[in-house]
Each structure stands twice: as C-alpha cells, then as structure tokens.
DOVEXPA-628537 format. One record per atom (N, C-alpha, C): x, y, z. Coordinates in pm, whole numbers, plus 50000, padded with zeros to 5 digits. Example, Ala and Ser with C-alpha at 12.3 -4.5 7.8 and 13.67 -1.06 7.14 Angstrom:
<sites>
513194943150780/512304955050780/513204967050780/512854977550708/513674989450714/512905000350787/
</sites>
This chain:
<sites>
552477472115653/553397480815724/552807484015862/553927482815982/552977485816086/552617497616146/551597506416214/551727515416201/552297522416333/552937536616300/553967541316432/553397546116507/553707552616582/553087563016681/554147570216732/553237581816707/554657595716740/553947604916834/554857610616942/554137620217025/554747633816997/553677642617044/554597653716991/554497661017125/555477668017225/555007672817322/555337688717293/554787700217275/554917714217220/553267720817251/553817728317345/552347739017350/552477746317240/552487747317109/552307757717010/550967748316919/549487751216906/548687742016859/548847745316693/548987753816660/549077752516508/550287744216482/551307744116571/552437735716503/551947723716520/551407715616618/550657701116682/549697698816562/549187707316500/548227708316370/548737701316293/549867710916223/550527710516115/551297694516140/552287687916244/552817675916232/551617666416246/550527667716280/549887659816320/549177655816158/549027665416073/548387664115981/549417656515835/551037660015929/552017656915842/552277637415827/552007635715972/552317620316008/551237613615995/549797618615992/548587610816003/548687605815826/549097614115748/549347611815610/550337597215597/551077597315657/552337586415668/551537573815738/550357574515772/549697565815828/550177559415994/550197572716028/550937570616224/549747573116301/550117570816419/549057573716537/549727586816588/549257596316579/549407609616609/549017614816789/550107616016854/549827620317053/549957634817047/548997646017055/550347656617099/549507663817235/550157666417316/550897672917511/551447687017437/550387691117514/550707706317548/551527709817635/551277700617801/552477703717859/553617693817875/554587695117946/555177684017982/554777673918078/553797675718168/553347669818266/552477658118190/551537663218107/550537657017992/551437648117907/552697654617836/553397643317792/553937632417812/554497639417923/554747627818036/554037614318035/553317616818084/551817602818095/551457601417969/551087609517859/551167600017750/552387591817709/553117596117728/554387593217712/554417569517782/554217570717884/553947562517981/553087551817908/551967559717857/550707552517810/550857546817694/551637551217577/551667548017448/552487541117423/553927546817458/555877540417425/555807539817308/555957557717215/555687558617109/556987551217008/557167555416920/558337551616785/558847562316814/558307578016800/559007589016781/558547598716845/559437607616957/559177617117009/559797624616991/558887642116964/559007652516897/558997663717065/560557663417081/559957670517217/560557683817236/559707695917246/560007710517247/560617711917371/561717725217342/562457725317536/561057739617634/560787746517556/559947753817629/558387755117626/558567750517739/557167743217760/556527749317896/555537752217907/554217762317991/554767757318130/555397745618193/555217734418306/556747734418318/557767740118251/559117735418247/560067730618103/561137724418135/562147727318001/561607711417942/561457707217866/561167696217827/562657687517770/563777693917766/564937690517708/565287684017852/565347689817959/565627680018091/565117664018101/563827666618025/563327650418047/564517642317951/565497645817923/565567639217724/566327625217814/567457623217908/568027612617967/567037608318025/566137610918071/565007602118139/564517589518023/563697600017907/563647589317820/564477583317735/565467584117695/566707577717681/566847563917706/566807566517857/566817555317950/565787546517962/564697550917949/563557546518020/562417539417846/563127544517743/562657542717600/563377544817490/564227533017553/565387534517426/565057536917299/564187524517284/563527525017110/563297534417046/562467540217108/561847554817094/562987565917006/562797569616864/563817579816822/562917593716903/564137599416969/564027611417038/564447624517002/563477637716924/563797646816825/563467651316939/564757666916974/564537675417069/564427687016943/563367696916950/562867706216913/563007722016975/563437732816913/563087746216956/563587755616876/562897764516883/563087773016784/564307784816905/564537786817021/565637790617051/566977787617110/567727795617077/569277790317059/569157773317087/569407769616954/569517753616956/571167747416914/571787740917019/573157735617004/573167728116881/574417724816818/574437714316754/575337703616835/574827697316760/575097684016842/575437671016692/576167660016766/576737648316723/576427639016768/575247638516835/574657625816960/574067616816846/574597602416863/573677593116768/572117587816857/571807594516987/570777587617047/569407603117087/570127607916970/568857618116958/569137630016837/568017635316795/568467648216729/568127660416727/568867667816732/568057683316759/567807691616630/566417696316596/565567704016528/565027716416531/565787726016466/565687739516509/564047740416406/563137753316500/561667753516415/562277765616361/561497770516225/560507760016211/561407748616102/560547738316128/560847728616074/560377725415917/561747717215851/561257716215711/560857701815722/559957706915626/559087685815602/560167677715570/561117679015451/562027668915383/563097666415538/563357673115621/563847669515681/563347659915774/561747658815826/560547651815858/560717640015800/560777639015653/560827628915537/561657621015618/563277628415603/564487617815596/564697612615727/563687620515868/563897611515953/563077601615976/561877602015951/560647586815936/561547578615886/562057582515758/562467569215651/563767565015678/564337570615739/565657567215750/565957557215911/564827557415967/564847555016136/564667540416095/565857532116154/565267519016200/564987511616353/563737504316341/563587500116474/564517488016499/564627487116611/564907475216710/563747463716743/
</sites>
C-alpha cells in the first residue's frame, strides 16, 4: 500500500498532536503548519494526498487559500476545518469539518477517498 501524506495546516498543537498521531497509525506521512505562510511552502514541498486546512489561522484566513489549491492541486482531497460558524456545503471538490472532529468521520474520509 502506498503511503499518503497529509498536511495539516491549524495553529492549535494539541489538535496537530492528536491527527498526527491519528494518521501516523494509518501509516501516512504526517506535515503540520502552524501558520498559513508555513503551510503554504510545505504545501509546495510535499503535494500532499490530503489537506486538513483550518480557516483561522495566526497569519490570516486559511479558507481563502482553498481555490488556490483547488487549482494548483487538484489531487489533493481538500478538508476545510473550523470550529466557527461553519457553512454547509454540497461541493464535491472539498469538504467542510466542523471541530471538534470525530475519528469515524476521519475513518470514512481516508477510506472512502480515491486517487487519480
């Protein structure tokens, strides 16, 4: 199986803990950016499988980047994250994740994601 790589960009470090300890189990390469600037460039550096990206962030909204990478990393499944007022949405080219977050829901998106 090959293995993924997921970034997580969220200044909250116990949460960066907690997924990091969730996906390293799943046997992934674990990124996580505190800010957006940091994500950014990892972002650049890696061209993960899955990005875990929070909107409030120390540097700016991190939900602004989301058409950048869209565009720029299609492949890439793109989870927008926050624990305030979070829209729902019907977009098949991303999904939004209100925190805190439940694992099974973690579960059904690893397993359910197919690549290109």
């Amino acid at each position: 199986m090959e293995t993924k790589k997921i970034l997580l960009i969220d200044d909250e470090q116990d949460f960066g803990f907690i997924m990091k300890s969730f996906f390293t189990r799943k046997n992934c390469e674990v990124y996580h950016a505190l800010t957006l600037a940091e994500g950014m460039k990892i972002l650049d550096e890696v061209d993960p499988d899955y990005i875990f990206l929070d909107n409030n962030l120390p540097d700016g909204l991190g939900w602004g980047k989301s058409e950048y990478i869209r565009l720029n990393y299609p492949r890439a499944q793109l989870n927008l994250i926050s624990a305030y007022h979070v829209p729902k949405t019907t977009a098949s080219s991303f999904r939004i994740l209100e925190k805190p977050l439940v694992m099974e829901e973690l579960n059904k998106i690893f397993e359910s994601t197919s690549f290109v």
